[in-house]
N, CA, C and O atoms as a GROMACS GRO file, in nm:
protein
  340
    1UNK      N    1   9.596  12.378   6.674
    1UNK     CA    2   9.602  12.247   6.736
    1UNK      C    3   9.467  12.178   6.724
    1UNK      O    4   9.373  12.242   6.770
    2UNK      N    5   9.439  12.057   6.668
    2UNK     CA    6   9.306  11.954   6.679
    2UNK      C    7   9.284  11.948   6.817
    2UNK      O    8   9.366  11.939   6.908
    3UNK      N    9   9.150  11.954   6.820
    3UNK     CA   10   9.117  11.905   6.907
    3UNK      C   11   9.057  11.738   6.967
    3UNK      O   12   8.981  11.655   6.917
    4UNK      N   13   9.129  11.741   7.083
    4UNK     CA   14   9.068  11.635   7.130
    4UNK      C   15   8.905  11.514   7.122
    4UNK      O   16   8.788  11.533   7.153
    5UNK      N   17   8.964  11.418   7.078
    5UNK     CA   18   8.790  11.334   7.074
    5UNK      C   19   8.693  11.362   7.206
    5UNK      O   20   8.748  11.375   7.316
    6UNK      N   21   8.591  11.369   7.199
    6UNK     CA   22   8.458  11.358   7.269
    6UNK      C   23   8.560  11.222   7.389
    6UNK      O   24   8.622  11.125   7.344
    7UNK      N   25   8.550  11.253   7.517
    7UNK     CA   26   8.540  11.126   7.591
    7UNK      C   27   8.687  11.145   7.648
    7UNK      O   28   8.707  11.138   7.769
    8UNK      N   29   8.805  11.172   7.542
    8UNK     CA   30   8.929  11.147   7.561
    8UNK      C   31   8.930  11.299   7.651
    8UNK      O   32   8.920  11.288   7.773
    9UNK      N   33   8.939  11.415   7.602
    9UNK     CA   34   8.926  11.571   7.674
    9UNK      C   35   8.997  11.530   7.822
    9UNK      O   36   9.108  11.563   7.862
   10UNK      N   37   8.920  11.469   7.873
   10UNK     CA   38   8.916  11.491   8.078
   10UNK      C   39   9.030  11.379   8.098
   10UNK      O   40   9.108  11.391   8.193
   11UNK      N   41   9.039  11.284   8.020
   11UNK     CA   42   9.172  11.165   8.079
   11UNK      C   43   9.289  11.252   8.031
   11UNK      O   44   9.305  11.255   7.909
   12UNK      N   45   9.381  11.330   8.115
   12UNK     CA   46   9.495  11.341   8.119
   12UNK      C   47   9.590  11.262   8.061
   12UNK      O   48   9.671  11.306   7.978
   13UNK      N   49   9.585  11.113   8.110
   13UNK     CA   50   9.670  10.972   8.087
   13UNK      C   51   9.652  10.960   7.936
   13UNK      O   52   9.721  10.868   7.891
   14UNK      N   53   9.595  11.010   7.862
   14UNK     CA   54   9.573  10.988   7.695
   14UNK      C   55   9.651  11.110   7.644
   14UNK      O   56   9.623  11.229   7.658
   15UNK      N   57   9.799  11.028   7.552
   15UNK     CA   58   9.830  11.152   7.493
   15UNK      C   59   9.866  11.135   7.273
   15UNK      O   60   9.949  11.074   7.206
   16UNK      N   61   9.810  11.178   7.257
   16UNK     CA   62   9.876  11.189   7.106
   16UNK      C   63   9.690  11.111   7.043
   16UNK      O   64   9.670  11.048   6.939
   17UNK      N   65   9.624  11.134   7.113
   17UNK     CA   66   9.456  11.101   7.064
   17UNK      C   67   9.451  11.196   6.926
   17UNK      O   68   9.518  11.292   6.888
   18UNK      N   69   9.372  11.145   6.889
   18UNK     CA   70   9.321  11.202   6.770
   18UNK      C   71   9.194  11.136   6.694
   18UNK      O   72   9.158  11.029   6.745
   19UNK      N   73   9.120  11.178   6.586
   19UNK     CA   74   9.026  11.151   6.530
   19UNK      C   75   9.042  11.199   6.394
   19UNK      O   76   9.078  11.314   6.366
   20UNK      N   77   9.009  11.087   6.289
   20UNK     CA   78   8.986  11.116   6.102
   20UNK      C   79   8.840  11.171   6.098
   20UNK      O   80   8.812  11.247   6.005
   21UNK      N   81   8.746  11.140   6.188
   21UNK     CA   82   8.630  11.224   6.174
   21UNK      C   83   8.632  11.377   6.120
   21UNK      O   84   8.725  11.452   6.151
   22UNK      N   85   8.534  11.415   6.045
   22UNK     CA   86   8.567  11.535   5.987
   22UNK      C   87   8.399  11.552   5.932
   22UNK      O   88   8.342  11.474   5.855
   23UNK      N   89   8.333  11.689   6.004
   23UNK     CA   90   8.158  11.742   5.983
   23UNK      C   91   8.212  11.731   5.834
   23UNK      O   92   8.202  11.615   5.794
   24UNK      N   93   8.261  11.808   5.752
   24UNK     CA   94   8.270  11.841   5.607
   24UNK      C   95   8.287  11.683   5.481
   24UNK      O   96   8.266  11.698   5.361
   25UNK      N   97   8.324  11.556   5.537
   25UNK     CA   98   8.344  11.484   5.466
   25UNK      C   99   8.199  11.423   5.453
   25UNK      O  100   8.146  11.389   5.558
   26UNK      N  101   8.126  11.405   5.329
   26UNK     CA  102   8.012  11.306   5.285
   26UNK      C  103   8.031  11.172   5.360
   26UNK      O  104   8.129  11.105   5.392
   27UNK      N  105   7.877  11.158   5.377
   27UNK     CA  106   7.875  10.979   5.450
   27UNK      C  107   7.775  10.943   5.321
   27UNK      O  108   7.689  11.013   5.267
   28UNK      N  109   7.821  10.797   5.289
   28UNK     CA  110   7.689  10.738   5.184
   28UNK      C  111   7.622  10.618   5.245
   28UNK      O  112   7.716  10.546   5.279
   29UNK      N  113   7.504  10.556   5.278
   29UNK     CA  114   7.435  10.473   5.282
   29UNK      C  115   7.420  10.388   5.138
   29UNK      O  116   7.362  10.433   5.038
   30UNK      N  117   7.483  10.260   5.148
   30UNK     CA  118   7.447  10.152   5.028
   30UNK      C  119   7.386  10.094   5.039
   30UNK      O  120   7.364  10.064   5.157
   31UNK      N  121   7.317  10.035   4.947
   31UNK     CA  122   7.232   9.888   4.986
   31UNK      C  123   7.259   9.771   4.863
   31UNK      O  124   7.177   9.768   4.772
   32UNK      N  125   7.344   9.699   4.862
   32UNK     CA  126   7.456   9.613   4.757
   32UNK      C  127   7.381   9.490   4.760
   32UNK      O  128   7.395   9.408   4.851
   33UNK      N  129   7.274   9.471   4.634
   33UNK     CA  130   7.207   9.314   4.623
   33UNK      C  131   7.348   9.238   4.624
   33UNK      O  132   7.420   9.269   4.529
   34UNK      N  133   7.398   9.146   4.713
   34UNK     CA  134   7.485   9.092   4.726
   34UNK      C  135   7.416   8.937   4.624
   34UNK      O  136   7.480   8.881   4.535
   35UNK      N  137   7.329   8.913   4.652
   35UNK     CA  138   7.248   8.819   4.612
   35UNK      C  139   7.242   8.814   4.444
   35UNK      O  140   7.275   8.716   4.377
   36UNK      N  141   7.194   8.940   4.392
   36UNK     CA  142   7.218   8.989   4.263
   36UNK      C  143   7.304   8.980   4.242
   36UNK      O  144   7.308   8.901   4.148
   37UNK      N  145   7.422   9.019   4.271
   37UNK     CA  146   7.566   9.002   4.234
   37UNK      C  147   7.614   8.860   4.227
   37UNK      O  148   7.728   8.868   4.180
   38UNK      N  149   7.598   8.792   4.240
   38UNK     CA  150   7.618   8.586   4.293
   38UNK      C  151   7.565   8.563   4.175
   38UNK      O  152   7.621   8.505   4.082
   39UNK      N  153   7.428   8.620   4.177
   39UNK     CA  154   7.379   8.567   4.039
   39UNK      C  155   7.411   8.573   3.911
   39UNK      O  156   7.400   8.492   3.819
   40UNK      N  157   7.469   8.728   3.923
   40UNK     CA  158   7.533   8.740   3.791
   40UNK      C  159   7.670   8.749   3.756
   40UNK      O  160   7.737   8.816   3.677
   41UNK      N  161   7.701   8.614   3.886
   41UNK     CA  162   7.872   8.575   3.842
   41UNK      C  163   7.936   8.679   3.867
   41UNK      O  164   8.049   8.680   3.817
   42UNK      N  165   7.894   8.813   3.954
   42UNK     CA  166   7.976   8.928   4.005
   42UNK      C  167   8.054   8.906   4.116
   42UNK      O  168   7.996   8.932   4.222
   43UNK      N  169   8.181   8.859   4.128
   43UNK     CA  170   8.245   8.814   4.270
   43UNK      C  171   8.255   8.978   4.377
   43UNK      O  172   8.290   9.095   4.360
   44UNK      N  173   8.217   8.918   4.456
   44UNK     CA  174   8.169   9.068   4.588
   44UNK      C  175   8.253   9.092   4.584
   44UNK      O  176   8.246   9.214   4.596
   45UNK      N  177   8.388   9.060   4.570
   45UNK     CA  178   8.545   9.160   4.549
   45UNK      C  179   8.543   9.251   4.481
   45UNK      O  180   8.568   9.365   4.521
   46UNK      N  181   8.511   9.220   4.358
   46UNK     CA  182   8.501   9.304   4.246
   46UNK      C  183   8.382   9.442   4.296
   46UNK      O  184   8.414   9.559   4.277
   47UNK      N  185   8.290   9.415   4.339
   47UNK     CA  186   8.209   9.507   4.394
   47UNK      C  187   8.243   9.607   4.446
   47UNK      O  188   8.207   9.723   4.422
   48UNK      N  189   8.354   9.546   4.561
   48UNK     CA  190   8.392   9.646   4.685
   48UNK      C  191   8.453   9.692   4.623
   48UNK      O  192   8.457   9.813   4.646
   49UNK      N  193   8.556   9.639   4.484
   49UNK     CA  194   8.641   9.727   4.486
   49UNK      C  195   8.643   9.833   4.416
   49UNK      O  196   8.713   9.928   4.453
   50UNK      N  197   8.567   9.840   4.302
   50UNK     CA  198   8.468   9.935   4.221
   50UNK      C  199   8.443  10.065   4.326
   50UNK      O  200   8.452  10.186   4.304
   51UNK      N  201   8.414  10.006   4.427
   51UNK     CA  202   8.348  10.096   4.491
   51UNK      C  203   8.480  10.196   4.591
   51UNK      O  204   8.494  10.314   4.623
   52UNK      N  205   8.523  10.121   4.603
   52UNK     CA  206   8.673  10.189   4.657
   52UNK      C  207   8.748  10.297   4.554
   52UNK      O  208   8.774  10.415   4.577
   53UNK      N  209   8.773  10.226   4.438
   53UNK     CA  210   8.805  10.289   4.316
   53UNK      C  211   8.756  10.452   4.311
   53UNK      O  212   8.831  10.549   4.328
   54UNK      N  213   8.561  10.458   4.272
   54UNK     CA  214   8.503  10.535   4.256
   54UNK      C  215   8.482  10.639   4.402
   54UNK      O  216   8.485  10.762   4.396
   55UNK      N  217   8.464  10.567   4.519
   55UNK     CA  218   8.510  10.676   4.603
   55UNK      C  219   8.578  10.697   4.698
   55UNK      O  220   8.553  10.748   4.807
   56UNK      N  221   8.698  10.642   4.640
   56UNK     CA  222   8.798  10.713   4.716
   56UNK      C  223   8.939  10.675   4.617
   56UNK      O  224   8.953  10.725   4.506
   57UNK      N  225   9.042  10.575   4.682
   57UNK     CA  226   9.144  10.542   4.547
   57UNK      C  227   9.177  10.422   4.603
   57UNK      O  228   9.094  10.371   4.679
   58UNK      N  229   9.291  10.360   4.580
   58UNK     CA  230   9.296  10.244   4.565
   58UNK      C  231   9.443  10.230   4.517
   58UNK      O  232   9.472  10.294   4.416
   59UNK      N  233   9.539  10.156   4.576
   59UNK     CA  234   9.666  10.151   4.539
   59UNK      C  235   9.739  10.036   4.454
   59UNK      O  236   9.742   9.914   4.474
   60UNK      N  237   9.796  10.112   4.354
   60UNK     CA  238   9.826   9.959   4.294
   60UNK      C  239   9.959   9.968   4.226
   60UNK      O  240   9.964   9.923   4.112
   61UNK      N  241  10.055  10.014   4.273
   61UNK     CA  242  10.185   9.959   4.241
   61UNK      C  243  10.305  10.066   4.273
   61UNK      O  244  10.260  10.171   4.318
   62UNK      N  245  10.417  10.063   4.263
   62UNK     CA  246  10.481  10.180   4.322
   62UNK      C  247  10.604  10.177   4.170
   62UNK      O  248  10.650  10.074   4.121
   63UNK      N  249  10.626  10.288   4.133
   63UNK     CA  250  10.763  10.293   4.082
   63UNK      C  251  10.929  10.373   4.119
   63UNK      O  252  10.962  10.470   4.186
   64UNK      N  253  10.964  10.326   4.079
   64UNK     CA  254  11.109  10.465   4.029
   64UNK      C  255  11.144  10.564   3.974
   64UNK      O  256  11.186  10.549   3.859
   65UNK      N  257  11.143  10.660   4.014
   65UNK     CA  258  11.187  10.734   3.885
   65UNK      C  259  11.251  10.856   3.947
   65UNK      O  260  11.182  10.899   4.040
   66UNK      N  261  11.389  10.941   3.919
   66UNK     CA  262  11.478  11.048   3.928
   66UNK      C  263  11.514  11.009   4.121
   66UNK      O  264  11.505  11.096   4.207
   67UNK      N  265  11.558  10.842   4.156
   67UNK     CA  266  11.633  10.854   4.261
   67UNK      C  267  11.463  10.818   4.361
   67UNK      O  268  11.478  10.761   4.469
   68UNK      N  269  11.398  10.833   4.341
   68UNK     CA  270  11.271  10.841   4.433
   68UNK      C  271  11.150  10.723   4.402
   68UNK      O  272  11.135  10.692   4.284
   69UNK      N  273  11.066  10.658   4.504
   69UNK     CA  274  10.939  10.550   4.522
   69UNK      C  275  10.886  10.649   4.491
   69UNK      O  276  10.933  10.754   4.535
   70UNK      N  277  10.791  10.651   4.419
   70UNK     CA  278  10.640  10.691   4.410
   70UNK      C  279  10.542  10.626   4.421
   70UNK      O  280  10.584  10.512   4.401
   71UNK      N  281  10.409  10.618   4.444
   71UNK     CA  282  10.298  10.535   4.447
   71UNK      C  283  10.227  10.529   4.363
   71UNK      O  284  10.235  10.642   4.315
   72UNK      N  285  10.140  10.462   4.290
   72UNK     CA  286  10.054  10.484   4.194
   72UNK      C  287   9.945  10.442   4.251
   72UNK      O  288   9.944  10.333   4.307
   73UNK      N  289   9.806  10.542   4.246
   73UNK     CA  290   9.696  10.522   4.297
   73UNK      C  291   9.593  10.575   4.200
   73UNK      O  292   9.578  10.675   4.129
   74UNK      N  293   9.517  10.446   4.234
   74UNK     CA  294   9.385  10.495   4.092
   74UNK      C  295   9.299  10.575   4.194
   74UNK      O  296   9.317  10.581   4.316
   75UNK      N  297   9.197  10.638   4.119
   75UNK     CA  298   9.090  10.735   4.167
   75UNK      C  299   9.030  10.766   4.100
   75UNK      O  300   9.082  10.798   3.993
   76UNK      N  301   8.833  10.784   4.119
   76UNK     CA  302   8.803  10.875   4.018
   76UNK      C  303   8.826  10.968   3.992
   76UNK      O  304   8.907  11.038   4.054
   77UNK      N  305   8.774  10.998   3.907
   77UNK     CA  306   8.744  11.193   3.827
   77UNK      C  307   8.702  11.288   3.911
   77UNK      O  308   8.587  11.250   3.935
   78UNK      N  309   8.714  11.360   3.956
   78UNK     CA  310   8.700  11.441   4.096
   78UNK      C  311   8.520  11.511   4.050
   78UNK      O  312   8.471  11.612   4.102
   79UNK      N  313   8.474  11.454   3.978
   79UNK     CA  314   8.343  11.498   3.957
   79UNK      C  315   8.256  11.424   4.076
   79UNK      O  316   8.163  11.458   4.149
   80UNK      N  317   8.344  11.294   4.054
   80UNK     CA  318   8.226  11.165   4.085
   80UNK      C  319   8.223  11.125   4.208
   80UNK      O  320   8.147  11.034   4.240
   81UNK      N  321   8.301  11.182   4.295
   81UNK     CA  322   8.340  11.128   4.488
   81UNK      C  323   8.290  11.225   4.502
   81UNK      O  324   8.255  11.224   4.620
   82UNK      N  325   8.259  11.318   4.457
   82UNK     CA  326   8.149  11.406   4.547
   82UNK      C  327   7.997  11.430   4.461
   82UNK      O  328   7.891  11.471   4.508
   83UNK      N  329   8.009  11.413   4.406
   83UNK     CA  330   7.820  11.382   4.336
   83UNK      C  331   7.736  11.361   4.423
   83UNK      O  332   7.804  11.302   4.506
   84UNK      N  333   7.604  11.369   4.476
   84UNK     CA  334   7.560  11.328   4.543
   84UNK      C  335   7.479  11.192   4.497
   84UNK      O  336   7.526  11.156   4.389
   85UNK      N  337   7.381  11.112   4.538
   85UNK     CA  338   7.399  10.992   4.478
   85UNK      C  339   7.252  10.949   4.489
   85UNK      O  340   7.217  10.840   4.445
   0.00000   0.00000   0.00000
């Protein structure tokens, strides 16, 4: 069984709490010349989404096939979401 968030534990009245926090998952610090990017006609969409792409995935269309939806989701190369950086 997960355990309970920090805070939630002692309120009884809280039920089905939970947390995506996880010690084992990488955190990254960016620093995105947003400014640089303007300049060189890079729309900040395109940025973020690069960046979504490379670490983590990104959904982009669903099909059919044998009776069943599937999803199609891009992602990198499993080299590159965990690289350190």
């Amino acid at each position: 069984m997960r355990e309970r968030p920090p805070g939630c534990a002692a309120d009884e009245g809280l039920t089905g709490v939970f947390t995506t926090f996880s010690e084992s998952c990488p955190e990254y610090y960016l620093e995105i010349d947003l400014d640089k990017a303007r300049y060189l006609d890079v729309p900040t969409s395109n940025v973020f989404s690069a960046l979504s792409v490379n670490l983590g995935k990104s959904y982009v269309d669903d099909f059919n096939a044998f009776g069943r939806v599937y999803q199609v989701r891009a992602q990198a190369d499993r080299q590159f979401p965990s690289r350190s950086f």
